[in-house]
N, CA and C of each residue as an Amber inpcrd file, in Angstrom:
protein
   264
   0.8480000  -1.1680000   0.0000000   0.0000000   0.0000000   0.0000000
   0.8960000   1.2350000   0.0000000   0.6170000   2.0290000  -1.1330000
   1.0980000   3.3400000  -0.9150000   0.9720000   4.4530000  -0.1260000
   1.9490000   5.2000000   0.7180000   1.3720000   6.3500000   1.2390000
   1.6430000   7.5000000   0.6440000   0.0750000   8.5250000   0.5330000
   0.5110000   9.1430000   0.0130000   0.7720000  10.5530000   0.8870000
   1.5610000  11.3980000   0.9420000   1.8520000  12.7920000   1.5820000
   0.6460000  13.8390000   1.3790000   0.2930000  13.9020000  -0.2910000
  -0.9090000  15.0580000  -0.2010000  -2.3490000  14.7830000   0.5190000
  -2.3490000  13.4240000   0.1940000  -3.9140000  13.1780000   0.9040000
  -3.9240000  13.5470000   2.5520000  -2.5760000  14.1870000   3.2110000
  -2.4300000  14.7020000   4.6140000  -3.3270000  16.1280000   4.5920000
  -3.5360000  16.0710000   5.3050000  -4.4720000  17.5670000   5.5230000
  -3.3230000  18.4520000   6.4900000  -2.2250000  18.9470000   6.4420000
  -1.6640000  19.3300000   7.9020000  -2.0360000  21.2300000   8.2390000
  -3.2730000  21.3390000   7.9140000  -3.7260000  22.9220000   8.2330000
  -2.8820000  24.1600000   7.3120000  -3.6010000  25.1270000   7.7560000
  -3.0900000  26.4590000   7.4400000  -2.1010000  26.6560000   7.6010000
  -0.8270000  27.2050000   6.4020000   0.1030000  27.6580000   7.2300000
   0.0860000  29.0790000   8.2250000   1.5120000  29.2020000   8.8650000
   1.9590000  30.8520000   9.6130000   1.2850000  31.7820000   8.7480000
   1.4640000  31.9890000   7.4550000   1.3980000  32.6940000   6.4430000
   0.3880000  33.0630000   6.2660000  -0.9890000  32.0370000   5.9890000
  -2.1350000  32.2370000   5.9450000  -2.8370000  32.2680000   7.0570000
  -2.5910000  32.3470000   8.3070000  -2.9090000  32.7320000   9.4290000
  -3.0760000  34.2490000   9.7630000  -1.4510000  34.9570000   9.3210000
  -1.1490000  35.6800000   9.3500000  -2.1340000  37.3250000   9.0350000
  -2.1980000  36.9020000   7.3490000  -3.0600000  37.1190000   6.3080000
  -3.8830000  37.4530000   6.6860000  -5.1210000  36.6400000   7.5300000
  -6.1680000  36.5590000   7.1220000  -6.3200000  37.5310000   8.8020000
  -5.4900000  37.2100000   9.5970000  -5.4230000  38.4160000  10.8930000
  -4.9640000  39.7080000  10.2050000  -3.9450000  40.1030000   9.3610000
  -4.1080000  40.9510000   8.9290000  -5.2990000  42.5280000   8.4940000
  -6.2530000  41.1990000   7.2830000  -7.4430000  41.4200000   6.4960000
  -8.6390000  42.0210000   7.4840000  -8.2680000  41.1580000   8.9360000
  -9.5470000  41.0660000   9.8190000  -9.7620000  42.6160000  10.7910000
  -8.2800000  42.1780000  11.1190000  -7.6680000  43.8060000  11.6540000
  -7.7220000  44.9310000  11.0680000  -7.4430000  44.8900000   9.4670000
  -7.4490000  46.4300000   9.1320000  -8.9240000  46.7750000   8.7970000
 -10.0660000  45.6700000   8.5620000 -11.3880000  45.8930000   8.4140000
 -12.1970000  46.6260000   9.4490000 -11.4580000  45.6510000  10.6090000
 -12.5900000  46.0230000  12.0710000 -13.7590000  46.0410000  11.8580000
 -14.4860000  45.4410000  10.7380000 -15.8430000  45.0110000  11.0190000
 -16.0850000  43.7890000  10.3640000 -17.1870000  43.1350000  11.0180000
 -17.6170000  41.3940000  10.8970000 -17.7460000  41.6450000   8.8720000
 -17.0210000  40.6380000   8.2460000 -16.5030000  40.3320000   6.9600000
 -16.9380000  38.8250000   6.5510000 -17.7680000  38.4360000   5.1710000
 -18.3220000  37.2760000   5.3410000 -16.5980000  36.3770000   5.0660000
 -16.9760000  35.2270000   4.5960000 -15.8320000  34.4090000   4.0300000
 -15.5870000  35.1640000   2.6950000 -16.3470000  35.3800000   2.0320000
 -16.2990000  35.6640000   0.3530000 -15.4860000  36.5170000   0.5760000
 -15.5990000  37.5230000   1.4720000 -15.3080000  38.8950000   1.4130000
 -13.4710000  38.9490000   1.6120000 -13.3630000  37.6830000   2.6230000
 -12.1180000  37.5630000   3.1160000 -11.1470000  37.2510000   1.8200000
 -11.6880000  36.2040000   1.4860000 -11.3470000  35.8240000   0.3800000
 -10.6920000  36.9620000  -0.6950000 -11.8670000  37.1050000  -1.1170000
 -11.7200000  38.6670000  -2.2880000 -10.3310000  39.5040000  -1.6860000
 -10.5350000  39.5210000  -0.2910000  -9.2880000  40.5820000   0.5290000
  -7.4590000  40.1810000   0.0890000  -7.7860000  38.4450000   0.1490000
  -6.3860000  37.8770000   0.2350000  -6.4690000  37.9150000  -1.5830000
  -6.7040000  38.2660000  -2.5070000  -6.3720000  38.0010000  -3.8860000
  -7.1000000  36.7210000  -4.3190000  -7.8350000  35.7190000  -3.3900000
  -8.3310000  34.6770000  -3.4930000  -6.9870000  33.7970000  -3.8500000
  -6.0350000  33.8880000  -3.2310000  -5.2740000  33.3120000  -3.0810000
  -5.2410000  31.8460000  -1.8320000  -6.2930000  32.0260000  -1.0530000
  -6.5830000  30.9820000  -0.5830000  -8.3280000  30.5310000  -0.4690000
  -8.0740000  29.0300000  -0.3980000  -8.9280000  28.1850000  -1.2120000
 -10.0640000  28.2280000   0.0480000 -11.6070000  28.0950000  -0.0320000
 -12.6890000  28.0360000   0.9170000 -12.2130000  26.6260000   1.8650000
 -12.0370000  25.6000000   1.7020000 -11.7040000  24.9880000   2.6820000
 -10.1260000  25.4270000   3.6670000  -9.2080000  25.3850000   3.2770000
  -7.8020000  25.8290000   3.8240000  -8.6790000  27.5010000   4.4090000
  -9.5250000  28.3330000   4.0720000  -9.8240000  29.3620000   4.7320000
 -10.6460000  29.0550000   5.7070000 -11.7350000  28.2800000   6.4000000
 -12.8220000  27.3680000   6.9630000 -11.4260000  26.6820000   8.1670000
 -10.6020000  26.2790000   7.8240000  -9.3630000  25.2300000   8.4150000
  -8.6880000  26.6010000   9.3460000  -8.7250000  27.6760000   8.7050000
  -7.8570000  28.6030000   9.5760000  -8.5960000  29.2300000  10.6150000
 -10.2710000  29.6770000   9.7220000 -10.9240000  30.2450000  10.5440000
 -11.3070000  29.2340000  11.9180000 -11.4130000  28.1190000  11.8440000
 -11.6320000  27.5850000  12.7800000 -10.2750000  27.1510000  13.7720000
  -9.3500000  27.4860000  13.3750000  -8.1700000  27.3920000  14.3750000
  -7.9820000  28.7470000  15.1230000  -8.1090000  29.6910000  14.3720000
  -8.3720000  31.0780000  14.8500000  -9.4140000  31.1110000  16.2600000
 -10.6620000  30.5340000  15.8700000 -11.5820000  30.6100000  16.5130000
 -11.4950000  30.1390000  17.9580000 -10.9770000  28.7310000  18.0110000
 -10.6090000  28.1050000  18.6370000  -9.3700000  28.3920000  19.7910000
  -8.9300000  29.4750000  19.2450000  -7.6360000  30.2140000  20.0570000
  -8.2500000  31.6270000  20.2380000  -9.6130000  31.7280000  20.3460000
 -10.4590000  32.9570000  20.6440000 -10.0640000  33.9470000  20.3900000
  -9.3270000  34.0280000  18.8840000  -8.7330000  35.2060000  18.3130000
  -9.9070000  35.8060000  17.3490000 -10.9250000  35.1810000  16.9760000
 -12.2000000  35.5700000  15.9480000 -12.9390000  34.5570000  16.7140000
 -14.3600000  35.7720000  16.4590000 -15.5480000  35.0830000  16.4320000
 -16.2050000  34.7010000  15.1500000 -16.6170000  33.2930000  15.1570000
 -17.1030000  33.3580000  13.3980000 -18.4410000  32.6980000  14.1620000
 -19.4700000  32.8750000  12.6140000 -20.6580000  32.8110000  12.6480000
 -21.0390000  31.1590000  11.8950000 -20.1240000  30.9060000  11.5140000
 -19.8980000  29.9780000  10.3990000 -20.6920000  30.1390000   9.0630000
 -20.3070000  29.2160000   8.3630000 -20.4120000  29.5330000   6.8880000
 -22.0960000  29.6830000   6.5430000 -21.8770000  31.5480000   5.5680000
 -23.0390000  32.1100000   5.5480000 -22.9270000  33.1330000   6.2510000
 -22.1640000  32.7580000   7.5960000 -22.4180000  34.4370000   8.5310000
 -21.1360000  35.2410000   8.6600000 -20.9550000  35.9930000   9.4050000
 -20.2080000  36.7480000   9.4760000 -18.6330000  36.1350000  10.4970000
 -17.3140000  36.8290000   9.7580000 -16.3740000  36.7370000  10.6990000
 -15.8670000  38.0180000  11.1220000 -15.4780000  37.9210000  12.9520000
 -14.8310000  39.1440000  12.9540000 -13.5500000  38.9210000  13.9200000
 -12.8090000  39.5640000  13.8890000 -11.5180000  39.4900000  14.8130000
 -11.5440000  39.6380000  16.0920000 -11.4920000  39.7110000  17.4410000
 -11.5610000  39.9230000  18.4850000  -9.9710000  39.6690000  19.2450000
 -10.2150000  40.6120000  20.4230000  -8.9310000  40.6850000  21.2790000
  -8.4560000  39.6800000  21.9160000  -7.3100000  38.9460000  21.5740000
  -6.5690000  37.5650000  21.7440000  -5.8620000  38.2310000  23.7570000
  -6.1150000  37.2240000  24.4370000  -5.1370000  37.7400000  25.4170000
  -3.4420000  37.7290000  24.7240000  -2.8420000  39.0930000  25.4640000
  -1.6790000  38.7570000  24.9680000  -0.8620000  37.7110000  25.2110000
  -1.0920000  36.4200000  26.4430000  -0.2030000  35.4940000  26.6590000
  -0.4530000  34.1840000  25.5570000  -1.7730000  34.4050000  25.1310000
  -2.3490000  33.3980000  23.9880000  -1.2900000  34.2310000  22.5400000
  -1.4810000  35.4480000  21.7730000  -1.1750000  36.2510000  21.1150000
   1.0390000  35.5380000  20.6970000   1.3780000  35.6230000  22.1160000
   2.6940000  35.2030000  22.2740000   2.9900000  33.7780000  22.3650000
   1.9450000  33.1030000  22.6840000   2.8780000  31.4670000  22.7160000
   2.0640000  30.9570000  21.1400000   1.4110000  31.9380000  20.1990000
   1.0700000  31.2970000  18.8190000   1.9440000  31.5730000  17.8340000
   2.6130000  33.4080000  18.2330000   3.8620000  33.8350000  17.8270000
   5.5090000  32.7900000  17.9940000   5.8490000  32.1530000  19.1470000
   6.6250000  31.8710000  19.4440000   7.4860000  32.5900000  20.3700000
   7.0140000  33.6620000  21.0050000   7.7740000  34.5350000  21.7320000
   7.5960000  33.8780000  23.2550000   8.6360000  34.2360000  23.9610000
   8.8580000  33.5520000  25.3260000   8.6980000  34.6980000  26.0890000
């Protein structure tokens, strides 16, 4: 049996994390997916964006509405903010 590497799902990268905190931040107001999208060049794909938003979410850096509603950015504590950065 072959294994294959792409059929791995291993998430969003730094990059597109980054990005999409970027997009969220300079908006400051609740932005659907489409919209996000449109923001990054559509350079990233509705699932890999769904994969981030929900890691985001999950590290209570955005509130999302899920798909259909609205996403918006919210205030990360800074000790969460620093151990996603890598800073000590």
């Amino acid at each position: 049996m072959a294994s294959s590497a792409s059929s791995l799902s291993k998430g969003p990268t730094v990059a597109t994390l980054t990005a999409i905190e970027k997009v969220l931040r300079e908006e400051a107001l609740p932005m659907s997916r489409y919209k996000i999208r449109q923001a990054l060049g559509n350079r990233v794909g509705a699932p890999t964006l769904d994969d981030a938003l929900a890691y985001l979410a999950a590290h209570e850096m955005v509130y999302d509405e899920g798909p259909g509603g609205k996403v918006v950015w919210i205030r990360a504590p800074l000790s969460t903010l620093t151990k996603l950065r890598g800073k000590s």
